[in-house]
N, C-alpha and C positions, 0 to 999 in steps of 0.2 A: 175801507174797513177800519174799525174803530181802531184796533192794534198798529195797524199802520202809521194811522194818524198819530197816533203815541207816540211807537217810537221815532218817528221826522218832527215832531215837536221837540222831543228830546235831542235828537240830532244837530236842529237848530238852533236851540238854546245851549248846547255843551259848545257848539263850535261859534255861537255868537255873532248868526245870520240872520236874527231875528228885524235889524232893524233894514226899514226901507230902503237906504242909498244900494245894501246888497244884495236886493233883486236883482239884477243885473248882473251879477257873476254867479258864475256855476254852482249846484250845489253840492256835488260831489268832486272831486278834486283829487288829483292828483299829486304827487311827493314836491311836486314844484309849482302847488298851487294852479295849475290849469286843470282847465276841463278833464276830464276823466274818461278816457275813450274807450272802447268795443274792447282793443288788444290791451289797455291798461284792466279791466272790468276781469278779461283770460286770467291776466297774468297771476292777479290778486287772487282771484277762484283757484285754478292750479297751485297756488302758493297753498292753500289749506287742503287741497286733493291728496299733494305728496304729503302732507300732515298725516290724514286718514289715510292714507296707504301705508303707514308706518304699521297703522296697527291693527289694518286687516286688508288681506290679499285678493277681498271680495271689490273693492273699489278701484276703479277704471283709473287707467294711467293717467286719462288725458278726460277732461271734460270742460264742454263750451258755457257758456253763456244759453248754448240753446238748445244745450241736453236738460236745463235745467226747466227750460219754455216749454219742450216737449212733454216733460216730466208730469209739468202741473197740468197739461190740456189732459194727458192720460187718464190722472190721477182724477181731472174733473168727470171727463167722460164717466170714469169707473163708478165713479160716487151719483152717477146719476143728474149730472146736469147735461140739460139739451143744447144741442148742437152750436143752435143760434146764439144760444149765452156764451158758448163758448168761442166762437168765433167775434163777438164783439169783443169778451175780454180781453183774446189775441190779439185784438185790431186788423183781424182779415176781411179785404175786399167783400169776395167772394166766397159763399159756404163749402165751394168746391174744392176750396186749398184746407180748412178744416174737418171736411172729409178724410184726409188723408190718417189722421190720429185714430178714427172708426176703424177703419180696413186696418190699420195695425195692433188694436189690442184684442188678441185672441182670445182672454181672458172672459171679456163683455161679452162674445159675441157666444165663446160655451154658454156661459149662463143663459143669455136668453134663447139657447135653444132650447136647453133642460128646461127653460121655463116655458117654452110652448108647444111639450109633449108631455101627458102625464106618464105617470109610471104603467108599462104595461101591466107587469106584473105587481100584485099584490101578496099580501100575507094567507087571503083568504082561499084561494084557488088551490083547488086538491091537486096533491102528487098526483099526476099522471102514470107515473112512473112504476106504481104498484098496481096497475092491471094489466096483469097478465095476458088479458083477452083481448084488451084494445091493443096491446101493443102488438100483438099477434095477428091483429086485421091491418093494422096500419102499416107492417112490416111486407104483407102481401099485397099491398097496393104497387102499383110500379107503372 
């Protein structure tokens, strides 16, 4: 994505990995210059978590690396992208482990019911309710 590409241009130009010999080392990094791992990735996330929970009570104590993963499959699903995109983006095997993001956004799955029942009722369809006579036969049915 063109943003992307921006800002890791920028990235690499502020931090001075532009040139060739530093392909070869990591490109994100940690406080001691190493690689930058899974639990270092946590630690840096939760460091800004507790930030935002300072200043609203609506944000989770704790959040992974892959609340953030799940977050955007949701979000993609929601917005209308198919399955198979979505499961390449993730980089899953199998469409049956990106299944699992479908079965949990309850969200999608009202909409597309609403969306494949019209409305029974309309504007147009007379109160029933004011005759007297019909209600009066339907009342004796049993």
């Amino acid at each position: 994505m063109k943003n992307t590409i921006a800002i890791l241009k920028r990235y690499l130009s502020e931090n001075d990995l532009e040139k060739q010999w530093k392909n070869q080392h990591p490109l994100f990094v940690n406080s001691q210059h190493k690689k930058l791992t899974k639990e270092g990735v946590t630690y840096i996330l939760n460091k800004y978590v507790s930030m935002a929970r300072a200043g609203s009570p609506l944000v989770p104590e704790y959040v992974s690396p892959h609340v953030l993963r799940h977050s955007k499959a949701i979000h993609l699903l929601q917005a209308g992208v198919n399955l198979i995109y979505i499961r390449d983006f993730l980089g899953h095997a199998d469409i049956k482990t990106t299944e699992v993001y479908a079965k949990t956004d309850t969200e999608t799955k009202r909409k597309a019911i609403e969306g494949a029942y019209p409305d029974i009722i309309n504007s147009d369809m007379p109160d029933w309710n004011k005759d007297k006579e019909l209600l009066s036969w339907l009342s004796g049915l049993k």
